[in-house]
C-alpha positions as CSV (number, residue, x, y, z in Angstrom):
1,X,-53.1,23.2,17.1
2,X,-49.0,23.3,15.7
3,X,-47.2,21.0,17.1
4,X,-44.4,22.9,19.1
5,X,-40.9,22.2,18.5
6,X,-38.0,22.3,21.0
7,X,-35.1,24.1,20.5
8,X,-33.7,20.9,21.0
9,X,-35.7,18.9,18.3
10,X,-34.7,22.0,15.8
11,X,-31.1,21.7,16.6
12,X,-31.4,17.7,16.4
13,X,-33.0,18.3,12.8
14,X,-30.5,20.6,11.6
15,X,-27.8,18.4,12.1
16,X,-29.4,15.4,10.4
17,X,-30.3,17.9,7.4
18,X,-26.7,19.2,7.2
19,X,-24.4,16.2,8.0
20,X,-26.3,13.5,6.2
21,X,-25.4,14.5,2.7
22,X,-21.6,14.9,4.0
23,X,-22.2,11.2,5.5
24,X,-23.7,10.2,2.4
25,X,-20.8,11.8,0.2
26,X,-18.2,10.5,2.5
27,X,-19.5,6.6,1.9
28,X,-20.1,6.7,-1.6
29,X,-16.9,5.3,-3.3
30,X,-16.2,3.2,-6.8
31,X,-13.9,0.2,-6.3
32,X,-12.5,-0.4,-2.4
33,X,-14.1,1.5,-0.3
34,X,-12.2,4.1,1.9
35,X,-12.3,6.7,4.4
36,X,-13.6,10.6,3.8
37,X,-11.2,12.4,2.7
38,X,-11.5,14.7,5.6
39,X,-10.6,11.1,7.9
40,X,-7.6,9.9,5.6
41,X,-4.1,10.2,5.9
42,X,-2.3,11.3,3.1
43,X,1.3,9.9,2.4
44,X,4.2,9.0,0.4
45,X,6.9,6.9,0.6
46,X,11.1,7.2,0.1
47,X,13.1,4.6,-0.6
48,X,11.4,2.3,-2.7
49,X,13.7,-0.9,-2.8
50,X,12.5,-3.9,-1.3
51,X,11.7,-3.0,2.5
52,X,10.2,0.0,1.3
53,X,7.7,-1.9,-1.1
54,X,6.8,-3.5,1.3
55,X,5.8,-1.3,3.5
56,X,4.1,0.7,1.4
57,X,2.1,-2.4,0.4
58,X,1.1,-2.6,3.8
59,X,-0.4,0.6,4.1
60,X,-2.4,0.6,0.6
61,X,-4.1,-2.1,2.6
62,X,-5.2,0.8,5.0
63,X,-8.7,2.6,3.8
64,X,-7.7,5.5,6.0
65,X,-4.4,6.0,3.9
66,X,-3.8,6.7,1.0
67,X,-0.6,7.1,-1.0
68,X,0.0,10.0,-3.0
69,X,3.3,9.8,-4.4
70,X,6.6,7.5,-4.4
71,X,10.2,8.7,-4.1
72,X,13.9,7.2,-5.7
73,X,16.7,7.9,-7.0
74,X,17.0,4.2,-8.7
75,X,14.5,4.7,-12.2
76,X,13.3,1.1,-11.8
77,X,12.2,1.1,-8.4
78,X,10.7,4.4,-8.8
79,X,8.2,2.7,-11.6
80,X,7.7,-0.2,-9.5
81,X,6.3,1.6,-6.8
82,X,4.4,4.1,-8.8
83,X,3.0,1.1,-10.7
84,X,2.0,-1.0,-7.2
85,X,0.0,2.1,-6.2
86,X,-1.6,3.1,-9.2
87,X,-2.5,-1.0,-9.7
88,X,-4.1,-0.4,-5.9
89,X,-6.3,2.7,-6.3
90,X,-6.9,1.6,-10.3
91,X,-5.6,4.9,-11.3
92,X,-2.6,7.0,-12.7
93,X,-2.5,9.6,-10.0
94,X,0.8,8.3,-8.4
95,X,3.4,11.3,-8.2
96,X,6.8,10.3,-8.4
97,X,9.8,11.8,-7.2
98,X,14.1,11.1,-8.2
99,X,14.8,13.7,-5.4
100,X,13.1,14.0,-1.7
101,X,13.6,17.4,-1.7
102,X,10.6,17.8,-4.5
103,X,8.4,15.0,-2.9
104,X,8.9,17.3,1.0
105,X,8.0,20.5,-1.2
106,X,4.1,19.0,-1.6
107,X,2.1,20.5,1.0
108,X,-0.4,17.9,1.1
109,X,1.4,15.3,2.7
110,X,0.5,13.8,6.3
111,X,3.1,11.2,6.7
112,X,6.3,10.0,4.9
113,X,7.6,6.4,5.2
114,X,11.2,5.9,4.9
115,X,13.0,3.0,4.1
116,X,16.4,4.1,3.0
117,X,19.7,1.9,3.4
118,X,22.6,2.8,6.1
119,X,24.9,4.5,3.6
């Protein structure tokens, strides 16, 4: 006798097939773990004098964020930033930006935090 299936148990066994390797892929990371791509937000940051450090040290904390690129128009800050990210993520993929017309041009961008004086 074969043991009959259900369309059910067929369905049920097709999504464990398909999705665990995607769960799988999604969890395996080197260093701090964070989210799936597919379950991140992806950001940058303007302004990065000292309110806008910090803010953007806040959300490097965040493993569903993750910070793409830095933008200002003063040289030092701009390495600052691009050097607290890159330190974060241990990598050099930090983009950085003297004008937020470039950094608004990328069109893989999410969010955008702003920290820019009154004048």
């Amino acid at each position: 006798m074969k043991p009959e299936i259900s369309r059910r148990g067929f369905l049920k066994g097709v999504a464990a097939a398909v999705t665990g390797p995607a769960i799988l892929a999604g969890c395996a990371t080197t260093g701090r773990k964070r989210a799936a791509p597919s379950e991140r937000v992806v950001m940058a940051g303007v302004g990065m004098g000292w309110m806008g450090t910090e803010n953007i040290a806040q959300f490097l904390k965040l493993k569903d964020v993750q910070v793409v690129a830095v933008c200002d128009v003063d040289q030092n800050h701009l390495a600052a930033g691009r050097d607290m990210v890159n330190r974060a993520y241990g990598n050099k993929d930090c983009a950085t930006y003297a004008h937020f017309e470039g950094l608004f041009a990328r069109k893989d961008l999410d969010a955008v935090m702003i920290a820019l004086p009154d004048h």
